[in-house]
C-alpha positions as CSV (number, residue, x, y, z in Angstrom):
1,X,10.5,75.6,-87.5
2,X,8.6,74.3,-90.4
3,X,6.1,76.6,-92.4
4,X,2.2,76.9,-91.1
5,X,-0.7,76.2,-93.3
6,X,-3.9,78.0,-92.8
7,X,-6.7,77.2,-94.5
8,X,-10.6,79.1,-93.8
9,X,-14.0,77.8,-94.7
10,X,-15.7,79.8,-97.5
11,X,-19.2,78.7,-97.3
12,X,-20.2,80.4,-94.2
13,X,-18.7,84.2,-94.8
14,X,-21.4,86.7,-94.1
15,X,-23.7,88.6,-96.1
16,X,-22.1,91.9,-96.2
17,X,-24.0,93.8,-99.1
18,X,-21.6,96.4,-99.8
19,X,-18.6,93.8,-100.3
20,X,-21.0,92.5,-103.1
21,X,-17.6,91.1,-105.3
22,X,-15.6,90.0,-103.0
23,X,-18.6,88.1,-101.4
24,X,-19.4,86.3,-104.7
25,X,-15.9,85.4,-104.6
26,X,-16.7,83.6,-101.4
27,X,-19.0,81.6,-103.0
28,X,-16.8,80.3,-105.9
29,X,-15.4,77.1,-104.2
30,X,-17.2,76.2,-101.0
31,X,-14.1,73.6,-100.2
32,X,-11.5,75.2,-97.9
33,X,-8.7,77.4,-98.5
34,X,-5.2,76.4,-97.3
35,X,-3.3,79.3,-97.0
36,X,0.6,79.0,-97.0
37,X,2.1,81.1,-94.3
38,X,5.9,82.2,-94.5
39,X,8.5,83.8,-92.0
40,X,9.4,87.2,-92.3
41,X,12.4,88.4,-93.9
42,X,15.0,91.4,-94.6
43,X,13.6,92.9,-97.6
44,X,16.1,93.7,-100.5
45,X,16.9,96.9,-101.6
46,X,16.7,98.1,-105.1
47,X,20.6,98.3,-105.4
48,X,20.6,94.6,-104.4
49,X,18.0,93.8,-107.1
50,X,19.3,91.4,-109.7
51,X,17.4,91.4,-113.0
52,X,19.3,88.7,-115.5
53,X,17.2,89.0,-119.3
54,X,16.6,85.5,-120.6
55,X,15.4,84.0,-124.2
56,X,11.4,84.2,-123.4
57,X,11.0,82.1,-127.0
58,X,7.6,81.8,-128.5
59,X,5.8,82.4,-124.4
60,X,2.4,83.6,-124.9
61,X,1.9,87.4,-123.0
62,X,-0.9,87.0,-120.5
63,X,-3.8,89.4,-119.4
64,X,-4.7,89.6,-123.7
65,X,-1.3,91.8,-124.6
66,X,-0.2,91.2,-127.9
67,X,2.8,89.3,-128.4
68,X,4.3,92.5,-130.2
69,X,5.3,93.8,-126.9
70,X,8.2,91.7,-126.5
71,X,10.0,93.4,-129.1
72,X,9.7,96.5,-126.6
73,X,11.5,95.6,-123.8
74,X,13.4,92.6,-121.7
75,X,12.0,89.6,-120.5
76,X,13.7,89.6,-116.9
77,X,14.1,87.3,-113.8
78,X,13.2,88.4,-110.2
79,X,13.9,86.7,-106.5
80,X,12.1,86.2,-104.1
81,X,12.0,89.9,-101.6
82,X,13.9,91.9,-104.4
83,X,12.5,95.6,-105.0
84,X,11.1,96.2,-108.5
85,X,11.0,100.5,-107.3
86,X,10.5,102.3,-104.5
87,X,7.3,104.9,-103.3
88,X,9.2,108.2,-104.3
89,X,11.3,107.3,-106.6
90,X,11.3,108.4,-110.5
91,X,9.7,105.9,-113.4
92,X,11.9,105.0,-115.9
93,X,10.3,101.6,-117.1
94,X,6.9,99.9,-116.4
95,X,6.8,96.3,-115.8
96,X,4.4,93.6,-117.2
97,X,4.4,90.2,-114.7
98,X,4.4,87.2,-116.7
99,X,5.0,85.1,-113.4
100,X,5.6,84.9,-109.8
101,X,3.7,87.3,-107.4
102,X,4.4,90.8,-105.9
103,X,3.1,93.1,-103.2
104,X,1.9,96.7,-103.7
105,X,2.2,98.7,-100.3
106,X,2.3,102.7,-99.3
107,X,4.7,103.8,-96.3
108,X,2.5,105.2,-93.5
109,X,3.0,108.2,-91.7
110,X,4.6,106.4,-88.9
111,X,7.2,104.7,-90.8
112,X,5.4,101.6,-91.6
113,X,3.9,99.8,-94.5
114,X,0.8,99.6,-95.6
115,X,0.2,96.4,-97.9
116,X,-3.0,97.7,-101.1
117,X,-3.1,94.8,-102.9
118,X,-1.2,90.7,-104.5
119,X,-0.6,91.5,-108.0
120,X,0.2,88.1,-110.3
121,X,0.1,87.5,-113.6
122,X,-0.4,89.7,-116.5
123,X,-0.8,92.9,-114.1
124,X,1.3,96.2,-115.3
125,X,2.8,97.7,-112.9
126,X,3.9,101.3,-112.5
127,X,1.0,102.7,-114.2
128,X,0.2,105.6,-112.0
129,X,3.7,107.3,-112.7
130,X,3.9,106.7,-116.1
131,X,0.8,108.5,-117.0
132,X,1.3,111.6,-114.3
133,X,5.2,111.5,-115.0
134,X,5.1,111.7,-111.2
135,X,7.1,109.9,-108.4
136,X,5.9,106.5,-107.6
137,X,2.9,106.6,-105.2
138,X,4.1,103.1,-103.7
139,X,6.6,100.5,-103.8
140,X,6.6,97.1,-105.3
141,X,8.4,94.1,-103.8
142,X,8.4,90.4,-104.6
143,X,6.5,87.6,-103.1
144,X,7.2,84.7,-104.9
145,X,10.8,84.8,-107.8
146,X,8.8,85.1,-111.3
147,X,9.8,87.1,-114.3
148,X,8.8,90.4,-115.7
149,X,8.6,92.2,-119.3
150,X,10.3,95.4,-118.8
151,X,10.2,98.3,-121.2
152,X,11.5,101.9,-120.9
153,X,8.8,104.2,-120.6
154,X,9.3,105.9,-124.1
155,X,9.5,102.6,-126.1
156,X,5.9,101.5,-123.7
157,X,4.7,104.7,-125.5
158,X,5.7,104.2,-128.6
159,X,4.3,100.6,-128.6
160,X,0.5,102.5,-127.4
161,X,0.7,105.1,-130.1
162,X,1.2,102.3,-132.4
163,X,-1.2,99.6,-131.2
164,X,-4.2,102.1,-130.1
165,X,-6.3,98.6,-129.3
166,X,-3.7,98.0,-126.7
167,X,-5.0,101.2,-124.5
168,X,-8.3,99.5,-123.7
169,X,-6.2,97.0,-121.9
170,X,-4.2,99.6,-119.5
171,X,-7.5,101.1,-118.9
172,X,-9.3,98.0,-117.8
173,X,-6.3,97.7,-115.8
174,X,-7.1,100.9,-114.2
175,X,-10.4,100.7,-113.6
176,X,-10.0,97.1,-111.6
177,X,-7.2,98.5,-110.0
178,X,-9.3,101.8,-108.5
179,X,-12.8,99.3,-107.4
180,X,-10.3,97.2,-105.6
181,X,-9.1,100.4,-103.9
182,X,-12.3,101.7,-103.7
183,X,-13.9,98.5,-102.1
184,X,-10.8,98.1,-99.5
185,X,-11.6,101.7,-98.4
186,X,-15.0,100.2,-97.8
187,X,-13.6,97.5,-95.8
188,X,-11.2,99.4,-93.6
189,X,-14.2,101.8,-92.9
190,X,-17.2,99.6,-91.9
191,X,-16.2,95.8,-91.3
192,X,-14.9,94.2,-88.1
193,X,-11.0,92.8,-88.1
194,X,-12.5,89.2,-88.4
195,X,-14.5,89.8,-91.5
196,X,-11.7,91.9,-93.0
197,X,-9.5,88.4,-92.6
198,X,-11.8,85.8,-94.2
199,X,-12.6,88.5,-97.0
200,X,-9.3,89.0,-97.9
201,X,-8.6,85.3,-97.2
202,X,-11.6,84.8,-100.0
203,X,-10.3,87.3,-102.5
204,X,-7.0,86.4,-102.7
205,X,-8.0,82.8,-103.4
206,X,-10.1,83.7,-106.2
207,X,-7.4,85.5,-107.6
208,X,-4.5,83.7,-107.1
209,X,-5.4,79.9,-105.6
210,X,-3.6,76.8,-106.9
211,X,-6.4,74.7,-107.5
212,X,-5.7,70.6,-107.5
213,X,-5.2,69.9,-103.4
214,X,-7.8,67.4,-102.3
215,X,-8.5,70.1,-99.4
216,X,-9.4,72.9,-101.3
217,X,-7.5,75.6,-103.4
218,X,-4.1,76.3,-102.2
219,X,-2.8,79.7,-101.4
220,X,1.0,79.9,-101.3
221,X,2.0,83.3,-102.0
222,X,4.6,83.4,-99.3
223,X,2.6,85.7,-97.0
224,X,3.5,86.7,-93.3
225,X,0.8,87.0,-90.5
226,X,2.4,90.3,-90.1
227,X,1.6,91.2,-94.0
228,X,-1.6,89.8,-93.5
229,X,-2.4,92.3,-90.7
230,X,-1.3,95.2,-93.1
231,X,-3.8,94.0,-94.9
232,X,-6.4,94.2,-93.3
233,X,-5.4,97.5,-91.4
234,X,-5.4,95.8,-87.9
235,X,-2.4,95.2,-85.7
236,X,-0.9,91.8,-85.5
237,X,-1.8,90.4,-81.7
238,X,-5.5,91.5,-83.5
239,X,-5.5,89.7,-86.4
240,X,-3.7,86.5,-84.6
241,X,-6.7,86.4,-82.0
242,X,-9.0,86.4,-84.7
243,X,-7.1,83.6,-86.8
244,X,-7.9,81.3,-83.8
245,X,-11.3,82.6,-83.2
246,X,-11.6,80.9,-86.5
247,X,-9.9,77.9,-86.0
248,X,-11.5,77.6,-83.0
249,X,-14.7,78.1,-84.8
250,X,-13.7,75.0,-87.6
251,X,-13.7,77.8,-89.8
252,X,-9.4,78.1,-89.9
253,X,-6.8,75.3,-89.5
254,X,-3.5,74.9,-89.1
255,X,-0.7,72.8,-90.2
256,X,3.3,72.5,-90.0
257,X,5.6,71.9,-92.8
């Protein structure tokens, strides 16, 4: 069966004050998203993870790192579904995305996953344990194949002790990191299953759309309905009813590839 495409009007997502960002972000492009669903599959598990270093040559670092950092670490290739660590498991590198996609999730208490945020280019990732020295507090697998600079911990110091201009970046990092958290919280606590969709449907294209499709910006990040639904912190025959509440609405369409 060939892959669905969903794609949600922008222009007419409601006023929610508190969701103040990720409203503006509504309002960037009042074309239509197209949103690129994908079937599940079997996750990867980190044993199964297969990391080949490759000759980066003269690539530019994104998200304003100096190009110093290269000498730090490996520039590595990822697949699509690997595990770059697991929620509970000890840092012993941090990893800088310089392309492709991943997801950042939490297990819940029933077994399940709970999906916190897309993370694309120029994100760091494994911050939280390698400034406690702590477990991981969630695991991060891959969306879409990309590559990764990856540096042990102690040469990532090293590089911050020496570069002291370089902090300000981790800690802008940070403090996004924690308002996206902070305004999900928000979301999960106060807004109805359908607005929860079409602002996450919003964000993510502001973040992470492909723009150039005479329909709008594309968003193929290889998301399921399922993951979607994690998302938003609503259960998947929920989130599916309110998909085609908005189709049914003209605000949601669908297509087969």
């Amino acid at each position: 069966m060939g892959r669905s495409v969903q794609s949600v009007q922008n222009d007419s997502t409601p006023a929610l004050r508190p969701m103040k960002p990720w409203h503006e972000a509504c309002k960037v492009n009042r074309r239509q998203i197209l949103f690129v669903e994908s079937k599940g599959a079997s996750v990867m598990s980190a044993a199964q993870l297969s990391i080949s270093p490759y000759n980066a040559g003269a690539q530019e670092l994104p998200g304003h790192w100096p190009q110093e950092l290269l000498r730090y670490g490996n520039v590595c290739r990822f697949e699509r579904h690997a595990v770059l660590y697991h929620q509970g498991s000890y840092s012993t590198h941090v990893h800088l995305l310089l392309s492709g996609k991943v997801l950042r999730a939490c297990q819940t208490m029933g077994g399940g996953e709970s999906i916190l945020e897309v993370h694309g280019c120029g994100d760091l990732l494994g911050l939280t344990a390698f400034l406690d020295g702590k477990s991981h507090p969630d695991s991060v697998r891959v969306l879409s194949g990309g590559t990764a600079l990856t540096m042990p911990i102690e040469l990532f110091r090293r590089f911050l002790a020496m570069n002291p201009g370089a902090q300000s970046i981790l800690d802008s990092q940070l403090a996004v990191r924690q308002r996206h958290d902070s305004l999900l919280a928000v979301a999960l606590a106060n807004y109805s299953v359908e607005d929860r969709v079409r602002l996450l449907l919003c964000d993510l294209a502001a973040r992470h759309g492909i723009h150039g499709d005479s329909r709008g910006t594309m968003l193929n990040l290889g998301l399921t309905r399922a993951e979607i639904a994690s998302m938003v912190g609503a259960c998947l025959e929920t989130v599916i009813r309110n998909l085609n509440r908005l189709r049914d609405r003209d605000l949601l369409s669908f297509e087969r590839r």
